[in-house]
C-alpha positions as YAML, in Angstrom:
chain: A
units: angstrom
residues:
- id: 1
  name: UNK
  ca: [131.48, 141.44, 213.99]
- id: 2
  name: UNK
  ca: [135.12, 139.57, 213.19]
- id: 3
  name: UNK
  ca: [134.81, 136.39, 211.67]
- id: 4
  name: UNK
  ca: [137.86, 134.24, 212.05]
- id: 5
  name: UNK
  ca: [139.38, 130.61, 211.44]
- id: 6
  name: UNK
  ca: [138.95, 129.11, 215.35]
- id: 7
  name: UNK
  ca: [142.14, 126.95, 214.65]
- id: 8
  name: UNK
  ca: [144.37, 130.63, 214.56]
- id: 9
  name: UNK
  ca: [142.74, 132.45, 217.40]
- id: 10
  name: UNK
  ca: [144.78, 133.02, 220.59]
- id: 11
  name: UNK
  ca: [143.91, 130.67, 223.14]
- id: 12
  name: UNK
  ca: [142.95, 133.50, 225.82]
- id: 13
  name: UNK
  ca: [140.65, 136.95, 223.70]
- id: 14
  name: UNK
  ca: [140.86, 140.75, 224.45]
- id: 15
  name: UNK
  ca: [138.43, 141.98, 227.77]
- id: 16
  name: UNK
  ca: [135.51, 143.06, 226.54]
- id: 17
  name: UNK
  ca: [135.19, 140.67, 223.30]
- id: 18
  name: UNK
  ca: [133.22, 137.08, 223.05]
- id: 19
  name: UNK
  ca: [133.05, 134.85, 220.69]
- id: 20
  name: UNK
  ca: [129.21, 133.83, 220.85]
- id: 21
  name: UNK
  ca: [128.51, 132.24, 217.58]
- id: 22
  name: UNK
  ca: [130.44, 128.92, 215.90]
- id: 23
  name: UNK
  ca: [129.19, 128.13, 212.83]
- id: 24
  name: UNK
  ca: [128.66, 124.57, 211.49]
- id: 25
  name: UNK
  ca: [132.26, 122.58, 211.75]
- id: 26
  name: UNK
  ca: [133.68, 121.56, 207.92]
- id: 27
  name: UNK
  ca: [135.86, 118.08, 208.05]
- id: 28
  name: UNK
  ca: [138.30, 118.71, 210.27]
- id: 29
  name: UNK
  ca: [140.83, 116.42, 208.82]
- id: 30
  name: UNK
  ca: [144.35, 117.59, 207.20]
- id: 31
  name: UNK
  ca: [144.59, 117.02, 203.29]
- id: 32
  name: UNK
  ca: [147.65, 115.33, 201.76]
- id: 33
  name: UNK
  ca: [149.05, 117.10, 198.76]
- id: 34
  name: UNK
  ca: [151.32, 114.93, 196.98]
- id: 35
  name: UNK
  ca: [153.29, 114.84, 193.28]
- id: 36
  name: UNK
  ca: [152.57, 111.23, 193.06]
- id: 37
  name: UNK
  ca: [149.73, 108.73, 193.92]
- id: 38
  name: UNK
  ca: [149.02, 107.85, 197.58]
- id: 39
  name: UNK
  ca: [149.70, 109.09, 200.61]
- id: 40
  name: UNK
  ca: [151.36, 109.64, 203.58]
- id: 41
  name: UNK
  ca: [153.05, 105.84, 203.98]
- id: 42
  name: UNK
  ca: [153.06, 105.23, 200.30]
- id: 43
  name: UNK
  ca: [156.35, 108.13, 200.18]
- id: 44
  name: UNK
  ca: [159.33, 106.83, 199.72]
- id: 45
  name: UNK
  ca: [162.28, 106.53, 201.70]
- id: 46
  name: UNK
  ca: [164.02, 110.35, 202.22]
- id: 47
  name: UNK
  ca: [161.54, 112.14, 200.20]
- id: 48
  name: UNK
  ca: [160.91, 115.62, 201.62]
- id: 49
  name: UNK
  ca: [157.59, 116.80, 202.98]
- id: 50
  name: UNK
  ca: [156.85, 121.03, 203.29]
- id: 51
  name: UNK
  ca: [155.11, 122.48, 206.26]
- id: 52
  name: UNK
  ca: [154.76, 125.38, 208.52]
- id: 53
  name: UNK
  ca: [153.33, 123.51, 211.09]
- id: 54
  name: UNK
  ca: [154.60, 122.13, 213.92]
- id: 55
  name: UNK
  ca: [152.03, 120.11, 214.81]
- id: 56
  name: UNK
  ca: [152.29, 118.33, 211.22]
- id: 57
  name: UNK
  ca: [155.57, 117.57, 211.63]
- id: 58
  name: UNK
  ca: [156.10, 116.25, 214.65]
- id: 59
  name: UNK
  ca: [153.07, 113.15, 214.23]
- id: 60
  name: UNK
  ca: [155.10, 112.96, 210.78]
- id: 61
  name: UNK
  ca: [158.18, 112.50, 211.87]
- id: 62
  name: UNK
  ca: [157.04, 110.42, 214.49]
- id: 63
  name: UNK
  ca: [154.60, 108.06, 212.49]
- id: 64
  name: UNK
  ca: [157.95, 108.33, 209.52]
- id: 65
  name: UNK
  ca: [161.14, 108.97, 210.77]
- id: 66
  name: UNK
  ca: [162.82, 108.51, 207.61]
- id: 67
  name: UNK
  ca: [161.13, 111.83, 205.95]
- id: 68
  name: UNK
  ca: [162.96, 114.87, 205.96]
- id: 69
  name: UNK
  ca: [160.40, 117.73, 206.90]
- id: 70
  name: UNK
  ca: [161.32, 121.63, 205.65]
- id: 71
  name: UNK
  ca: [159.78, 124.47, 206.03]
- id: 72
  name: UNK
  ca: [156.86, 125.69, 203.71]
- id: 73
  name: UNK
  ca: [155.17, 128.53, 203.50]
- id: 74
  name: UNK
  ca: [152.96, 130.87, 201.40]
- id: 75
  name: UNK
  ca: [149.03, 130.58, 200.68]
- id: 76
  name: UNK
  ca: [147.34, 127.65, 199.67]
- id: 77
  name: UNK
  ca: [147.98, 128.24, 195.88]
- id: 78
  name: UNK
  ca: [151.60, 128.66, 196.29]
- id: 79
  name: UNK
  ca: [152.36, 125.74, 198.64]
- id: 80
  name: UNK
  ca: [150.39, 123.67, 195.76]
- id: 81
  name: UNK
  ca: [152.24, 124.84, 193.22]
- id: 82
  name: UNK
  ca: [155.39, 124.24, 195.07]
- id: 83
  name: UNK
  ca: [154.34, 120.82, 195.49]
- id: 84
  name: UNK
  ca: [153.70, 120.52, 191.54]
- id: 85
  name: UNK
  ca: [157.23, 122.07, 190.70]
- id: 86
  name: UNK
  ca: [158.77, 118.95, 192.43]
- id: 87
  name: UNK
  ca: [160.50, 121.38, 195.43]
- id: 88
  name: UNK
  ca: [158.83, 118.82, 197.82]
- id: 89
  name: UNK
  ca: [157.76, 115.85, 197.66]
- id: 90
  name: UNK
  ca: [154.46, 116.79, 199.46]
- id: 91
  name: UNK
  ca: [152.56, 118.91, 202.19]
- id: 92
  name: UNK
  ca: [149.51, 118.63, 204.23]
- id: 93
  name: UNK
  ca: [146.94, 121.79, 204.11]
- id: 94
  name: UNK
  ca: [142.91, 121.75, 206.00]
- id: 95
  name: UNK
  ca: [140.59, 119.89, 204.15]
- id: 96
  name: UNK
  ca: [138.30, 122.84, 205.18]
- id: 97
  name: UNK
  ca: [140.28, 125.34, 203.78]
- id: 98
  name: UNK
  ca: [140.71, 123.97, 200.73]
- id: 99
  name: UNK
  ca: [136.97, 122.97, 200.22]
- id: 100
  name: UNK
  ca: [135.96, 126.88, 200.90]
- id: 101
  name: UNK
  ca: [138.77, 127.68, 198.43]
- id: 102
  name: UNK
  ca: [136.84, 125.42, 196.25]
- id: 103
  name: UNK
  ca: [140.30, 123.20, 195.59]
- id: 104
  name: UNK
  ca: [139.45, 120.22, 197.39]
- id: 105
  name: UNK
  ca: [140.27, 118.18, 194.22]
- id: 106
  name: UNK
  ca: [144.22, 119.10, 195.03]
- id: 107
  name: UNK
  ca: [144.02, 116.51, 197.53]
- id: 108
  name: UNK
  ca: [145.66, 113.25, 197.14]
- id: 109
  name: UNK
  ca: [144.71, 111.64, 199.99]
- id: 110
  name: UNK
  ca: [142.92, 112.49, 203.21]
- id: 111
  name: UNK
  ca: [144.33, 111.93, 206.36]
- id: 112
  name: UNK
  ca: [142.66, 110.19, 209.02]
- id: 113
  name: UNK
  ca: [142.72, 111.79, 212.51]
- id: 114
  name: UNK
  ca: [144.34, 108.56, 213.99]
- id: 115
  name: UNK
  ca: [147.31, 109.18, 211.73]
- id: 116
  name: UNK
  ca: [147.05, 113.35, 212.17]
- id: 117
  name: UNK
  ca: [145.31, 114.71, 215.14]
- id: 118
  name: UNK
  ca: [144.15, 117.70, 213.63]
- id: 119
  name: UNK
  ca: [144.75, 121.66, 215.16]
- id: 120
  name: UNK
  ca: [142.88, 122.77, 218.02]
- id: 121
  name: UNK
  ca: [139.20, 123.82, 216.81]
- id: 122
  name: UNK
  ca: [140.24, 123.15, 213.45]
- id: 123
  name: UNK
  ca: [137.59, 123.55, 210.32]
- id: 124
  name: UNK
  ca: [135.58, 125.52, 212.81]
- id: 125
  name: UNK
  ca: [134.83, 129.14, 212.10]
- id: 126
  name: UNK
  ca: [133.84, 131.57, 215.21]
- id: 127
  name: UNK
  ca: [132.50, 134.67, 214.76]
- id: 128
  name: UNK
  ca: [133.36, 137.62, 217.80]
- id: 129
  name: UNK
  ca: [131.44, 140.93, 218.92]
- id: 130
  name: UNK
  ca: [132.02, 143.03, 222.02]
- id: 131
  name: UNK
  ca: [130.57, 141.34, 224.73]
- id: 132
  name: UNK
  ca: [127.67, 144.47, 225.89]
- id: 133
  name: UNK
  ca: [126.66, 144.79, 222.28]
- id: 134
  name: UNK
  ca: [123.35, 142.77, 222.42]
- id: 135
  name: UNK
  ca: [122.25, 143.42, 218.87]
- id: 136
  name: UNK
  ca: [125.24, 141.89, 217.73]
- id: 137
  name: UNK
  ca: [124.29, 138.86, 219.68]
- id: 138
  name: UNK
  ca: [121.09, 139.06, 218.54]
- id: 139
  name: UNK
  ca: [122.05, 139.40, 214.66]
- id: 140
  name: UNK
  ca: [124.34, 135.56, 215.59]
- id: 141
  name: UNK
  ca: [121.47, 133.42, 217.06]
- id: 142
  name: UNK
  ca: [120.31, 132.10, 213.52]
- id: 143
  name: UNK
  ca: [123.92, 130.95, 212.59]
- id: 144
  name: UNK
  ca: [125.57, 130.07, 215.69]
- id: 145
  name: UNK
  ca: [125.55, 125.99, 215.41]
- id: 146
  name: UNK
  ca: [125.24, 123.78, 218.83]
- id: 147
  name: UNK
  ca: [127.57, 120.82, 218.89]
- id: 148
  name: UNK
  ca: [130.08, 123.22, 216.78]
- id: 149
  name: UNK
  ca: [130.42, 125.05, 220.16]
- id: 150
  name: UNK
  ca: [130.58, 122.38, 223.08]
- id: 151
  name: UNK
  ca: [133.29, 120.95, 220.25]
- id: 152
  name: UNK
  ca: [135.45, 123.94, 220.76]
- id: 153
  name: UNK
  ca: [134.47, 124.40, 223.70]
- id: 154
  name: UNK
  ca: [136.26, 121.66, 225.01]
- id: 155
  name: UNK
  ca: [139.45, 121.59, 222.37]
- id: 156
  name: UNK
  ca: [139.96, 125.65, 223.88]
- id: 157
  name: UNK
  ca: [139.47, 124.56, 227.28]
- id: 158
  name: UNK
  ca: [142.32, 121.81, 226.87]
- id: 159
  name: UNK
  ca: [144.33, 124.70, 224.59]
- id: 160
  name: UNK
  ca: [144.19, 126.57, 227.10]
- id: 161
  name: UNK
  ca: [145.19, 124.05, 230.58]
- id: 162
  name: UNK
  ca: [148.21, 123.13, 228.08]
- id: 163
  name: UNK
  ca: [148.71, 127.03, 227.74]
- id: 164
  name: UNK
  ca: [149.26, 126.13, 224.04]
- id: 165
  name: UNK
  ca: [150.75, 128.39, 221.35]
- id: 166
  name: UNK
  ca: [151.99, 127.89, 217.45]
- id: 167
  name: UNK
  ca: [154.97, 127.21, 218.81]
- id: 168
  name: UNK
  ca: [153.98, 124.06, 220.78]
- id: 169
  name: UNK
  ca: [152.81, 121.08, 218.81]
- id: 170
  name: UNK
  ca: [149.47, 120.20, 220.23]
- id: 171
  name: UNK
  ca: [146.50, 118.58, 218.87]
- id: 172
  name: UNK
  ca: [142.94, 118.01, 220.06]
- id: 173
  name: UNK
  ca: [139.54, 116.90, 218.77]
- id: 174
  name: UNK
  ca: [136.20, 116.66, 219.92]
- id: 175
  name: UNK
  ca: [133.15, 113.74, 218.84]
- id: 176
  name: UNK
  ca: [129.96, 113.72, 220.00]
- id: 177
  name: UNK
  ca: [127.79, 111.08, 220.53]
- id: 178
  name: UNK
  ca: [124.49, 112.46, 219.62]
- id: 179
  name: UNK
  ca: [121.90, 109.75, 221.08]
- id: 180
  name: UNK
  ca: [124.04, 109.51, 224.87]
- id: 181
  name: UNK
  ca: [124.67, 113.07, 224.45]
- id: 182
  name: UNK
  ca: [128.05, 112.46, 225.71]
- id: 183
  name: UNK
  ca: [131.56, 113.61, 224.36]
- id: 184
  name: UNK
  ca: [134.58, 112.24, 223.55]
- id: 185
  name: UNK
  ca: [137.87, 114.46, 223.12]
- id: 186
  name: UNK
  ca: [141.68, 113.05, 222.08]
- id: 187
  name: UNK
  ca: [144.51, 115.20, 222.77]
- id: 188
  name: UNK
  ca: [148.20, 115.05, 222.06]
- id: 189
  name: UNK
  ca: [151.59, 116.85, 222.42]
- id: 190
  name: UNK
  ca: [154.59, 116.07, 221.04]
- id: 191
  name: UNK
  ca: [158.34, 116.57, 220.55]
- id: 192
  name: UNK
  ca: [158.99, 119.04, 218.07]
- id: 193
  name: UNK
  ca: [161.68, 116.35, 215.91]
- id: 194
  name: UNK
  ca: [158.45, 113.72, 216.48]
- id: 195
  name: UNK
  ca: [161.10, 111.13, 218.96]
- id: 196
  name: UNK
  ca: [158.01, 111.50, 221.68]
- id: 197
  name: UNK
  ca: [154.29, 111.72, 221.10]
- id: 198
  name: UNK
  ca: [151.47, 111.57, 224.22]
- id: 199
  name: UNK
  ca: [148.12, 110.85, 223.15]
- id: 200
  name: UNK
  ca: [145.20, 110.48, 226.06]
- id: 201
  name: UNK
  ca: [141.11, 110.61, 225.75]
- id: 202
  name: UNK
  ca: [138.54, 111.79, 228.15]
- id: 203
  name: UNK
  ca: [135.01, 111.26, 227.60]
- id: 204
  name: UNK
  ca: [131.71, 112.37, 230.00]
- id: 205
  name: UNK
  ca: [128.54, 114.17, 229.75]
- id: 206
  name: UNK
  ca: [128.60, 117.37, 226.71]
- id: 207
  name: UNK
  ca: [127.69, 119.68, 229.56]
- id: 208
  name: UNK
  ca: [130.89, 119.07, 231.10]
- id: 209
  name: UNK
  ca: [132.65, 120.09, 227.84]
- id: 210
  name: UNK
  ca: [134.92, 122.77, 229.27]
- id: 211
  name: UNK
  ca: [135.83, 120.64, 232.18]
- id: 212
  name: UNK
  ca: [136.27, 117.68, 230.07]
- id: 213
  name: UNK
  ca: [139.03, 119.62, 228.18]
- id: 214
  name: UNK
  ca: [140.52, 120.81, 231.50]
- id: 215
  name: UNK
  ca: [140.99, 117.48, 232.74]
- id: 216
  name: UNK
  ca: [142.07, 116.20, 229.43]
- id: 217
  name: UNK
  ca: [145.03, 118.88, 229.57]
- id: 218
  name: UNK
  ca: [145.97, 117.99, 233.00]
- id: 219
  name: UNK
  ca: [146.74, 114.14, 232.58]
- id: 220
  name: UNK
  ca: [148.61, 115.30, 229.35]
- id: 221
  name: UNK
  ca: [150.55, 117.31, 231.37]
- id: 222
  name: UNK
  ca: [151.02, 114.70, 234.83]
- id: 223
  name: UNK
  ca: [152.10, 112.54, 231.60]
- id: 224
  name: UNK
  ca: [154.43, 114.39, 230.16]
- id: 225
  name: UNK
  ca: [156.35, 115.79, 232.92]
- id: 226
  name: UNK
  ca: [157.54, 118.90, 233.89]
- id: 227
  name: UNK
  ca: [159.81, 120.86, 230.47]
- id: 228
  name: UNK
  ca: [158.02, 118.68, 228.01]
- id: 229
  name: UNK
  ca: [156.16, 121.77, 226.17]
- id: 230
  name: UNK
  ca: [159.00, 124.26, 226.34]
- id: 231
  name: UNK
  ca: [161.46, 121.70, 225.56]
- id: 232
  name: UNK
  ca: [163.89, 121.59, 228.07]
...
């Protein structure tokens, strides 16, 4: 068995291996980080904001144009501790990751997903096996969590129409409605400098998660026009 953080695996696995269990979805909101009280719109004019992600930084620059947005990296303790020595201003880590990290209190602010769509299956952990090993599968039943896995079912399936990597910034989540038993998923790409951002919704039946997602990915596309996602 591999367990693994569903936001960072590739959008298409290795023949031969399946991912058969998700296990119960944490928040999958981003967490502000900032040196100062509130949030995201409460920043000044200029300040500078640290990610790695593209996908941050392009609904940031797009929701604040006036930010200037570096590059941050290291683990969650150092990018905190950057954030403390005053070498930005702020960043923006998983809520999920820092609650299993048990530093959930480093959070300033949390940021709703109409202000940042979060990453693709993010907060979701999947756990793979080879695909003919049936005690394996057997061994997942007891953890593997429904609505987890129609969830990332459809935010792969639109991943994958969008043929997504860390190098695009794309964003997608999934809400069900438990008592219609229907789904709802919100998708978005976006410029890499933030000067264009598409956001669309599909909705129908959870059984039709996968194709929901499809279809999702190919109005973003019909919207966006042909060079959008490599940027040409």
């Amino acid at each position: 068995l591999a367990v693994h953080s569903m936001k960072d695996v590739p959008t298409w696995l290795p023949d031969g291996i399946v991912i058969p269990c998700y296990m119960e979805r944490e928040d999958p909101r981003d967490a502000w980080i900032g040196s100062g009280p509130g949030g995201l719109d409460e920043l000044p004019s200029g300040a500078v904001v640290g990610t790695a992600s593209l996908r941050r930084a392009s609904q940031l620059l797009h929701r604040r144009p006036d930010l200037t947005v570096v590059p941050l990296r290291g683990n969650v303790g150092t990018r905190i501790d950057k954030v403390a020595a005053g070498e930005v201003a702020a960043t923006l880590l998983a809520l999920a990751g820092l609650k299993r990290l048990g530093r959930a209190d480093a959070a300033t602010a949390i940021l709703e997903t109409d202000v940042m769509l979060p990453a693709i299956a993010q907060g979701a952990v999947g756990i793979a096996c080879r695909a003919d090993d049936a005690r394996a599968h057997a061994l997942l039943v007891p953890l593997a969590h429904a609505e987890t896995a129609i969830q990332v079912t459809a935010e792969r399936a639109l991943l994958a129409r969008l043929d997504g990597s860390c190098r695009t910034p794309i964003a997608g989540l999934a809400r069900i409605d438990t008592p219609n038993q229907t789904l709802s998923l919100k998708g978005l790409v976006a410029k890499t400098d933030g000067s264009q951002v598409i956001a669309l919704e599909e909705q129908g039946p959870v059984s039709a998660a996968a194709d929901i997602g499809a279809a999702l990915g190919d109005r973003l596309l019909a919207e966006a026009g042909p060079g959008f996602l490599t940027g040409e």
